[in-house]
N, C-alpha and C positions, 0 to 999 in steps of 0.2 A: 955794642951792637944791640939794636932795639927786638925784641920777641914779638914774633904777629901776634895777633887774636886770634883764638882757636874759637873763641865760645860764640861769633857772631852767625849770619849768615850769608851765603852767598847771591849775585846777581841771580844766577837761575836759580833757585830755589825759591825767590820771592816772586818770579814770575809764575813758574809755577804752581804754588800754590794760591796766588790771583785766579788765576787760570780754575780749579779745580772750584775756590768760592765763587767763583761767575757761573759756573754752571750748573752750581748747587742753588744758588740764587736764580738761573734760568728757569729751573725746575719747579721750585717753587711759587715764584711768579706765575706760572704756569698753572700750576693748580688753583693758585689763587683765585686767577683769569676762568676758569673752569667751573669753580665755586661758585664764583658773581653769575656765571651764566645759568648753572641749575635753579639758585636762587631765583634770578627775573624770569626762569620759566615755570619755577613753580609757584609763583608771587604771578605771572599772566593769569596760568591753568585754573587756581584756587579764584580768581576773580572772574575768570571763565564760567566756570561753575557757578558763582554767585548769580553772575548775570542769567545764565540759563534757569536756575533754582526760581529767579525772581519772575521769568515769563511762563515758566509751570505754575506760578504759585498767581498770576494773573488771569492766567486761561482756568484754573480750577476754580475761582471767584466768578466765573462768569455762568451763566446761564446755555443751556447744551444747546439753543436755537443759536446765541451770539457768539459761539467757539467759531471764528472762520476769520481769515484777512483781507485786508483792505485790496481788491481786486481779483481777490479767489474766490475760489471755488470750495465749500461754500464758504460766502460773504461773510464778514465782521469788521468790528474794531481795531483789529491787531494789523501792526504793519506788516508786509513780506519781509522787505530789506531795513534795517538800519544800521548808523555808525553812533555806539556808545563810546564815552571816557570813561573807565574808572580805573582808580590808583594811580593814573598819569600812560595809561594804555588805552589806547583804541583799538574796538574791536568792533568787526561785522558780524553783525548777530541776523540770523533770516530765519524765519519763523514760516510754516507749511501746515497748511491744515488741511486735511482731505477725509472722503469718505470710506471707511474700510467697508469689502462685501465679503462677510466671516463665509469662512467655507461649510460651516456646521447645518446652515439652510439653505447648504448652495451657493453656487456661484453667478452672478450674470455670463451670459442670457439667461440660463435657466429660473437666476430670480431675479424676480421684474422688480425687485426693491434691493438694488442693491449698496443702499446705503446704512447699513445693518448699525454702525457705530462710526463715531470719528475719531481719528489720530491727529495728535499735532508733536511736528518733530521740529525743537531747536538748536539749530548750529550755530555755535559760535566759533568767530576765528581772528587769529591776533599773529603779528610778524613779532619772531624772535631772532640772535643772532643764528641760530639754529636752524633759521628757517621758518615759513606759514607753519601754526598749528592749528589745529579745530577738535573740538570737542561737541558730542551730541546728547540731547536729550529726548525723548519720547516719554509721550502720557496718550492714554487712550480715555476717552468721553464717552459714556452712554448716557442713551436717551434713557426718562423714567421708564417710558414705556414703551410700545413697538414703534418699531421707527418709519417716518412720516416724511414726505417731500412735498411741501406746497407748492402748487404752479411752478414745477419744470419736469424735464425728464433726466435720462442719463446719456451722456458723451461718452463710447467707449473706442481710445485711439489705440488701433494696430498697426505696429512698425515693421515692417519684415526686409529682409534682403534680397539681391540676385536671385537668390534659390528660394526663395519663399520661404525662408525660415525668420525666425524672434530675434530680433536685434533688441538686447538690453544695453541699459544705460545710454541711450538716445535722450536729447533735451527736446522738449513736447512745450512749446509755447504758443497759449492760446490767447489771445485776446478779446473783448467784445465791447466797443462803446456805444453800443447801443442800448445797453441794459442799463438797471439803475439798482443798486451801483453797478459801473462800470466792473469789465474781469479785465485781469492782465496777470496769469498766472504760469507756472512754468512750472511742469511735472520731469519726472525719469522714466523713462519706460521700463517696465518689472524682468524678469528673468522670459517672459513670456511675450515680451514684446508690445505690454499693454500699457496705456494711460486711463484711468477711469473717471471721471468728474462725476459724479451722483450729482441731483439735487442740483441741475444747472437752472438757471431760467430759461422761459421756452423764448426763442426765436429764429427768425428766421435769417437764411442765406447769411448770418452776422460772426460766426466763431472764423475767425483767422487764426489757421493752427500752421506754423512752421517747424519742420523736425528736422534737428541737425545732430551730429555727434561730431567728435574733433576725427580728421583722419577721414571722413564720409563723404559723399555728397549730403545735398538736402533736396529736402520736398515740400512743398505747401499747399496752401491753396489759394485762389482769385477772387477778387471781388468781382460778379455780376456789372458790366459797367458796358454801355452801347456805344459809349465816344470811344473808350481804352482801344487798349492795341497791345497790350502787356500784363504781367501779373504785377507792377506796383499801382497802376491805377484800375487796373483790371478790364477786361474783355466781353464783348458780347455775349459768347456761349464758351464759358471756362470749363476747359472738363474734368477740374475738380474745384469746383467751387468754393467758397465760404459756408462753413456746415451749418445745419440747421438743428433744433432741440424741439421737439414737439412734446407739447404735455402727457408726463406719464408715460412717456415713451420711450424705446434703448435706439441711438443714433450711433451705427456707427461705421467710422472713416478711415483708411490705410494708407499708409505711407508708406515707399521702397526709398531705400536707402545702403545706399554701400561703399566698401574703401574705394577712392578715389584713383585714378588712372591716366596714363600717361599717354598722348597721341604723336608717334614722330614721323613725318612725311617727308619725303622725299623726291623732288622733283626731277626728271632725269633725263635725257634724249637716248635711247636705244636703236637697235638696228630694226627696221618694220621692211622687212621685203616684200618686194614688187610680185604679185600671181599676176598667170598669166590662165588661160582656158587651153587645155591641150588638147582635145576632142575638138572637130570639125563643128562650128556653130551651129545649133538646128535647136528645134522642138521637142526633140524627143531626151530620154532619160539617159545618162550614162552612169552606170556604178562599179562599184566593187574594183579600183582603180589601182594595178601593180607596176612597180616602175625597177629596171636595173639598169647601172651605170658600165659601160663598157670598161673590161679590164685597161688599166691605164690610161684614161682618159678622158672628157668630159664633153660626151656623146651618152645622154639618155634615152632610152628603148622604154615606152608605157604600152600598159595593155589594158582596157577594160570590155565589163558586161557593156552592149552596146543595144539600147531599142528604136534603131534609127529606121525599122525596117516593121516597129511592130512587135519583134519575137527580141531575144535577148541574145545578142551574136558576140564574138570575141573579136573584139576591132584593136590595133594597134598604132602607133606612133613613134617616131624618132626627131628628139629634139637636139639642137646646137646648144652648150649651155650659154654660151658667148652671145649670142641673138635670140637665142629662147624664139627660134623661128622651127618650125617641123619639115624633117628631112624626106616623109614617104608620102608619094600618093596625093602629090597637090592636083584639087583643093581640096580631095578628101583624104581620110584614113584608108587604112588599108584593113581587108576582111583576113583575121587571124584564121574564126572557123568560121563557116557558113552554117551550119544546123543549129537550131533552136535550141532554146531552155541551157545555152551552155553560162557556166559560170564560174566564179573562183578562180580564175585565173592567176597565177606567176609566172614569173621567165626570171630567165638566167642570161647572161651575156659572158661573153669570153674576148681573150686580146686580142680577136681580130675583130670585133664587135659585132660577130654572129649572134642573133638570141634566139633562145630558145622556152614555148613556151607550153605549160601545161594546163588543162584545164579539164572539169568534169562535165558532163551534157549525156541526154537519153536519149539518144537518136535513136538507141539498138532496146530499145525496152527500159533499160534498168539505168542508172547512172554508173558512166563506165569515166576514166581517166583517157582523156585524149594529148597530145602531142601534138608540135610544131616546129621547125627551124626557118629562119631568116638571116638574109646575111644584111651586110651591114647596107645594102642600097633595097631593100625591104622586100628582097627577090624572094618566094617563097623554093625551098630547098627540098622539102621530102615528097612532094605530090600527090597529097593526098590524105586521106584518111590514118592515120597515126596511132591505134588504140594502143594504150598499153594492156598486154595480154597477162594475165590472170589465171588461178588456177579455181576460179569463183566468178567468173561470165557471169554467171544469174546476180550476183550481190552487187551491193551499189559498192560502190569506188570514188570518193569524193572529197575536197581540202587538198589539194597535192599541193604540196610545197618543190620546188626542183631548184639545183645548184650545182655549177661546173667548177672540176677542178682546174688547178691552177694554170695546168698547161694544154686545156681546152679539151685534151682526148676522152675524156669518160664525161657524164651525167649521173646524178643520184635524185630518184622523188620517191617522197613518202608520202603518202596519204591514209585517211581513214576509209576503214573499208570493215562492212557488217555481215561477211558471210557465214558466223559463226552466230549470229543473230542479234549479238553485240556488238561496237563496234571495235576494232583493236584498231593498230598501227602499223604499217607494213612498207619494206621499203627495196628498192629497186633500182639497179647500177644500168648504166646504156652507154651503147658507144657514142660519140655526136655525131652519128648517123641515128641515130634511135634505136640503133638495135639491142634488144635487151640480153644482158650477157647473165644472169643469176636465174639458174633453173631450177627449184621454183623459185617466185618470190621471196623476200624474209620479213618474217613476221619481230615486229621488232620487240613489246612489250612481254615478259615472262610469266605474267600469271594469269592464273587458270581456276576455273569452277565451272558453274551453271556456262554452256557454250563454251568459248575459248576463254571468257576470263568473267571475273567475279561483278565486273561495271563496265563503266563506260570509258574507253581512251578516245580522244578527240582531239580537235586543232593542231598536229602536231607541222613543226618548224623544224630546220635541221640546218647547220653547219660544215664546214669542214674545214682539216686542217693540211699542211703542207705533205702531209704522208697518206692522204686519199682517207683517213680516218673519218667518219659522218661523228658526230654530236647530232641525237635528236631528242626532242621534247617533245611534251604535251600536255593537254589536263584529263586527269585521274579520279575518279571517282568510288576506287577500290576498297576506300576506307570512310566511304560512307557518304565524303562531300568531296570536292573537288581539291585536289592538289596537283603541284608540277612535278612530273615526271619527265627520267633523262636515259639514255642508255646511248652504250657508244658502239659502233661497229666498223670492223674495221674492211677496208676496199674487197674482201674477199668473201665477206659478208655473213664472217662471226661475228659473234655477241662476246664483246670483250667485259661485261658487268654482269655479276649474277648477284642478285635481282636485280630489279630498275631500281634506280638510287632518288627517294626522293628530295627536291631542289627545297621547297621552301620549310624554313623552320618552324611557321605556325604552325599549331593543332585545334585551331579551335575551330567550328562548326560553320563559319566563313568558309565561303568559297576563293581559293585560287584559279584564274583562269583564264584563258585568252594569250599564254605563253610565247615570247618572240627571244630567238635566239643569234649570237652573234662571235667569230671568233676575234680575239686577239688578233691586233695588227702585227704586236712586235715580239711575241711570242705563239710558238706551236705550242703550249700545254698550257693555257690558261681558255676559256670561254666567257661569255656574258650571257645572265639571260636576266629578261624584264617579266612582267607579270601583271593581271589585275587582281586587286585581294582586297577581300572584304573584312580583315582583324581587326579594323575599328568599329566595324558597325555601318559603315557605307565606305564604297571601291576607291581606294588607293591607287599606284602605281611603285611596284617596287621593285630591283635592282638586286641581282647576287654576281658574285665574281667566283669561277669555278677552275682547279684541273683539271690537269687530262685524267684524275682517277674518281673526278665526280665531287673533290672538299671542299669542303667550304675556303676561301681566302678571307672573306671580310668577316668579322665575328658578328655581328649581326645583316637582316638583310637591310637594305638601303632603299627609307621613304623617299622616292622620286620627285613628286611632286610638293608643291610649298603653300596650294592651297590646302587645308583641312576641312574646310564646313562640310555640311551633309552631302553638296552635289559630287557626282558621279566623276572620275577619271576612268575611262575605260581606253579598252582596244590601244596597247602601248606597242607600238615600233622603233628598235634599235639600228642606230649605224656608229661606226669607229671610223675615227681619221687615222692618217699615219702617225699623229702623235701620241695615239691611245688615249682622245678625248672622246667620250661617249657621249653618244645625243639618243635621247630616251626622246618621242614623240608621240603625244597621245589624242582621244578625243575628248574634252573637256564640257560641263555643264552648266560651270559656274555661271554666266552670263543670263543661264535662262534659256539660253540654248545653244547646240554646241558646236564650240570650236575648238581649233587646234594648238595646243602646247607644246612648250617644249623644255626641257631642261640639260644641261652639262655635266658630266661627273668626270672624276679623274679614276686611274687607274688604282686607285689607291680608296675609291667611294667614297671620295669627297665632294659635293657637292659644290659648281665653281659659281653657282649663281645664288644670291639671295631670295630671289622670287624667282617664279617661271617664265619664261621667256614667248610671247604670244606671237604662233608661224602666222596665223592668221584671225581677228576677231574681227566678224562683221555680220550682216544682216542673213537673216535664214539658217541653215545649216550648214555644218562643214563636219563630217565624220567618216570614219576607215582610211585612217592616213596610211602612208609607206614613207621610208625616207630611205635614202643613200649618203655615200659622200662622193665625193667627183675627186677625182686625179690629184686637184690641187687644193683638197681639203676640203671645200663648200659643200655645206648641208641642203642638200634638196628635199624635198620634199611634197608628196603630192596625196590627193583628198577626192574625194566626194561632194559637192557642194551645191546648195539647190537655191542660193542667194540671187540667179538671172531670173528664179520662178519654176524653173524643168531642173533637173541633177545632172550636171556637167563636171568633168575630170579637170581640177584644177591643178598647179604646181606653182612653189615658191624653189629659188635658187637663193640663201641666205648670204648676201654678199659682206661679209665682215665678221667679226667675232660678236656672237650674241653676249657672251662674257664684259663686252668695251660699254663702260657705261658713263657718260658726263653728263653733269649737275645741269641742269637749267635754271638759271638764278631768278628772281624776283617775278614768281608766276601768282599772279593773285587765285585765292579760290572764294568759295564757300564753304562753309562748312555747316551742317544742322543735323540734328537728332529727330530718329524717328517720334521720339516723345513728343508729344503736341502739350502744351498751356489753354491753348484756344481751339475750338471748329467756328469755322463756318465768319470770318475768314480762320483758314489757318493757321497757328501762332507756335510755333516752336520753344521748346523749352530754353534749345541753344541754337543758336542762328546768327554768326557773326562771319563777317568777310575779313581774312586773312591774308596774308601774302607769305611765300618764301623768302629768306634771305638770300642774297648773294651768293651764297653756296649752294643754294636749292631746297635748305635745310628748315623746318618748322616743327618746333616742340611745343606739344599744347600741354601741359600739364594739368594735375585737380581736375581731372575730364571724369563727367559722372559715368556711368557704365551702361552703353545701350549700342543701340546701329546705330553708324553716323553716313551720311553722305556725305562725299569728298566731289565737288565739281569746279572747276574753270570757269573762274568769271568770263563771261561772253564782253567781245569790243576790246581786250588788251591783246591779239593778236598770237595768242594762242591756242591748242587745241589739243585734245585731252585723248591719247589712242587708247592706252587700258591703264589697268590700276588692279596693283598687287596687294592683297588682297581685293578683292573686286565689288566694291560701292554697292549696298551700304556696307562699310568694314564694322565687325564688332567685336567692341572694346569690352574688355571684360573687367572683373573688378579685381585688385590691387594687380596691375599687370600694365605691360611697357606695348605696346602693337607699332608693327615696323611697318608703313604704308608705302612703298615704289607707285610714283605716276607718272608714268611714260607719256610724256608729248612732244608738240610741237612744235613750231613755229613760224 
């Protein structure tokens, strides 16, 4: 029997140790490979150098007049760009030569010679496995003695941004072939936003300077040209020309330039409802227009100031929503009050669609709060004269807001009233007979100083909920500027809040004010109130959601509207649907003048629209909306508007969700920049015809940053109702802007 081999090796063990020299050999190889590559970069670098060593050592051979390159500023023998060999490497070598203006005599403008000494900086640069490297050299040249610029002056370029501030590292490319030599040089702009050229040659309308940065827009300037129509052959009257160099002179030109931006439009069909005139046709003025919707139902009761007569009278109306035909007093309206100077008018309506309305007027001396009932066939009910009595005859009594509870038997109005010589807020229960049942009145607001209180209470609004509780608001001036105040009372006509609780969370010197208030459909302890507020710097419209103990629900309060710019949103009115969709309604300025908005929010101060929803945009005015909702959810809504030429009581019934929104596909526009290239004709920077795609959808990107106009090509059969933001839109700089264009077709 044969004895194995002990002393050999095994199958795995010689794989193994394969294995272990491969990757000892990988490693090495590796470094190898690592080697070779520091080598050829320091075998580039050291002939980098050389080559740079060798254009210092050219430029210091030369004479201080002939330091300059072939097309710079100042002129010489030296090229800007080249491509050297050496070692078996190519490299781009670019050479700069320019005038320093030492700070030690001053700076330009201050010094009218600002060519003190020259600089020349060369870089070179060369591809390794590693990637582009560059290397640089600088040498500085003086003159023997003080330094001299024959026949030119100086070009000083300023670059600045959006904000008017120093864009550094900007590329400043000037050209001029009209000189001899020719320029054709290309600077950076300094930390300060400068280009300097000293010691240019003098000419005229000839520097073509374009500035760009990567990431930017650009700017240039036009050639002078009578046939052009643009900045590459150039235009009549450019209004930023081709600059000029006058002898011995400082010339200098600016550039705006900024990160680049994005324009995304959106073409859309929306709901635009149908007004109608709800006031009896005539010549004379109708304003201050209040409207309520009969409990369960969709029968609207309007009331306004009425000068059909001359004096200012309280005239009413009752509309079908169905036919939006008026139900009283064909073909006229019906007379609310007959005596003068009455105004401010509300009503209230109940489920038998009685309404009930209040209003302030001096027939008796002073302004006093008057009353009204009507049933639903516009029969007048009480007979007469209606004041409400007061424990302050002499003071004025004026603003009444009124509201019936659920099951028509009681009435509650507040109004402002100054018999303390300020004015406070005070409030007052009535049977729907009018009889007042709260002896005395109640004074609703808690604080006290100089008179009854320390300011002004005013506009106040009020509420109620299923247990005869009032919610009322107002605006406050107790702390200096205006704020919303709230206090709750209950059917008996205590103060269930001690103090008044103020609603909004700003503090700052902005006024809140103009206050409308709303309960809850589907809850008794929750309210809404809207507001105008001034926390940016010009009137907002804002939003809170409250309980019944006065808290806040939503953590911050909610921007209503979705235009921003400087113009005005004021006078905001709320209504709720049964779904607990909130419709904020305001007056609006953006157009230039004003019309009526509107926007959706959920229970939750969610905002359900992207842009704001337009009740009405058209010619004249349209301002002091009110709106409701009807029975079966549609937002009504009615206005003041003086678009026939006289101020007539207008109303819209929104038939659809303003929420439903579909694309309108392949809508051609235009589009151009405030920015002009040309006058005289006209010439736009940008001015090109676009279209939407198929979905309605158009993305402009790389859009410089300015106003742009956004309009409908005329002859493709469309028509252009608004535009969210509202034409011209501005685009700001590194930013996305979302444009909605509601049309037609």
């Amino acid at each position: 029997m044969r004895k194995k081999n002990i002393f050999g090796f095994s199958l795995v063990e010689v794989v193994i140790s394969m294995s272990i020299l491969a990757m000892l050999s990988l490693g090495i190889i590796g470094m190898f490979q690592f080697a070779l590559r520091v080598l050829a970069l320091s075998k580039g670098r050291n002939s980098a150098i050389a080559l740079a060593n060798e254009k210092i050592e050219i430029i210091r051979n030369l004479s201080y007049e002939e330091v300059g390159t072939n097309g710079g500023v100042p002129p010489g023998p030296i090229e800007q760009n080249e491509n050297l060999v050496l070692n078996g490497i190519t490299f781009a070598v670019n050479t700069q030569v320019i005038y320093i203006d030492d700070t030690y005599d001053d700076v330009t403008p201050a010094d009218t010679a600002p060519n003190d000494y020259k600089q020349a900086k060369i870089s070179v640069t060369w591809n390794t496995p590693l990637g582009p490297q560059t290397i640089y050299s600088v040498t500085n040249i003086a003159p023997r003695g003080l330094e001299t610029c024959e026949g030119g002056g100086a070009l000083r370029i300023i670059v600045f941004d959006a904000n008017g501030l120093p864009v550094e590292g900007a590329t400043v490319h000037v050209v001029n072939n009209s000189t001899n030599p020719t320029i054709d040089t290309t600077r950076t702009s300094s930390p300060t936003g400068v280009v300097l050229l000293a010691c240019t040659p003098e000419s005229q309308d000839s520097y073509e300077i374009t500035v760009t940065k990567d990431g930017y827009s650009s700017d240039y300037t036009c050639a002078i040209n009578s046939s052009g129509s643009d900045c590459v052959l150039g235009n009549p009257v450019p209004t930023n020309p081709h600059a000029s160099v006058v002898l011995a002179s400082l010339t200098e030109v600016s550039f705006g330039i900024d990160l680049l931006a994005t324009l995304d439009i959106s073409t859309i069909s929306q709901v635009v409802p149908t007004e109608w005139i709800v006031n009896s046709v005539g010549l004379d003025d109708q304003l201050h227009g209040s409207m309520a919707v009969c409990f369960g139902s969709n029968e609207i009761v309007f009331a306004w100031q009425d000068f059909l007569t001359g004096q200012g009278k309280i005239h009413g109306q009752k509309y079908d929503v169905a036919t939006q035909s008026h139900q009283w007093g064909d073909p006229n309206d019906i007379d609310i009050s007959t005596a003068s100077n009455s105004d401010y008018v509300d009503i209230a309506a109940d489920s038998s669609c009685n309404s009930y309305y209040a209003w302030s007027d001096n027939r008796n001396g002073n302004l006093d709060v008057h009353m009204e009932k009507y049933d639903t066939n516009g029969n007048e009910l009480l007979g007469g004269n209606n004041k409400l009595e007061t424990d302050a005859s002499n003071a004025d009594q004026t603003q009444p807001r009124i509201v019936a509870n659920a099951t028509g038997d009681a009435l509650f109005i507040t109004w402002e009233d100054d018999r303390d010589s300020l004015s406070d807020i005070y409030l007052q229960k009535l049977n729907n007979d009018t009889t007042q049942v709260w002896v005395p009145e109640v004074k609703v607001n808690t604080n006290s100083g100089s008179g009854s209180g320390t300011g002004l209470q005013e506009l106040p609004d009020l509420t109620i909920n299923a247990d005869d509780n009032l919610f009322i608001v107002w605006q406050d001036d107790r702390n200096g500027d205006f704020d919303i105040y709230s206090q709750r009372v209950n059917s008996d006509g205590d103060l269930l809040w001690s103090p008044d609780i103020k609603l909004n969370s700003e503090n700052s010197s902005f006024g809140q004010i103009n206050p409308r208030i709303a309960m809850s459909r589907t809850s008794n302890l929750y309210f809404y109130v809207t507001w105008q507020d001034g926390r940016s710097g010009n009137d907002d419209i804002y939003l809170q959601k409250f309980d019944d103990s006065g808290a806040k629900i939503w953590a911050n309060d909610v921007l209503v509207n979705s235009n921003t710019d400087a113009s005005p949103q004021e006078r905001p009115v709320i209504a709720i649907d049964s779904n607990e969709q909130i419709y904020v309604v305001w007056q609006d300025l953006r157009n230039g003048n004003y019309d009526i908005y509107g926007q959706m929010i959920d229970s939750a101060g969610n905002k359900l629209l992207p842009f704001d929803f337009p009740v009405v945009v058209s010619g004249g005015g349209q301002r002091r909306p009110d709106a409701a909702t009807t029975a079966n959810d549609l937002l009504a809504v009615t206005w003041e508007d003086d678009s026939g030429g006289d101020w007539d009581i207008k109303a819209v019934i929104v038939n659809g969700d303003p929420s439903s929104i579909v694309p309108v596909a392949n809508v051609p526009l235009r589009i151009h920049t405030t920015k002009q290239i040309g006058n005289n004709p006209v010439i736009y920077k940008y001015d090109q015809n676009v279209s939407t795609d198929g979905s309605g959808s158009l993305i402009l990107n790389d859009m410089e940053w300015d106003p742009y106009f956004i309009e409908v090509q005329p002859g493709f059969g469309f028509n252009l109702i608004s535009s969210d933001p509202v034409s011209p839109v501005s685009l700001n700089p590194n930013s996305t802007l979302k444009v909605y264009l509601n049309v037609e077709s």
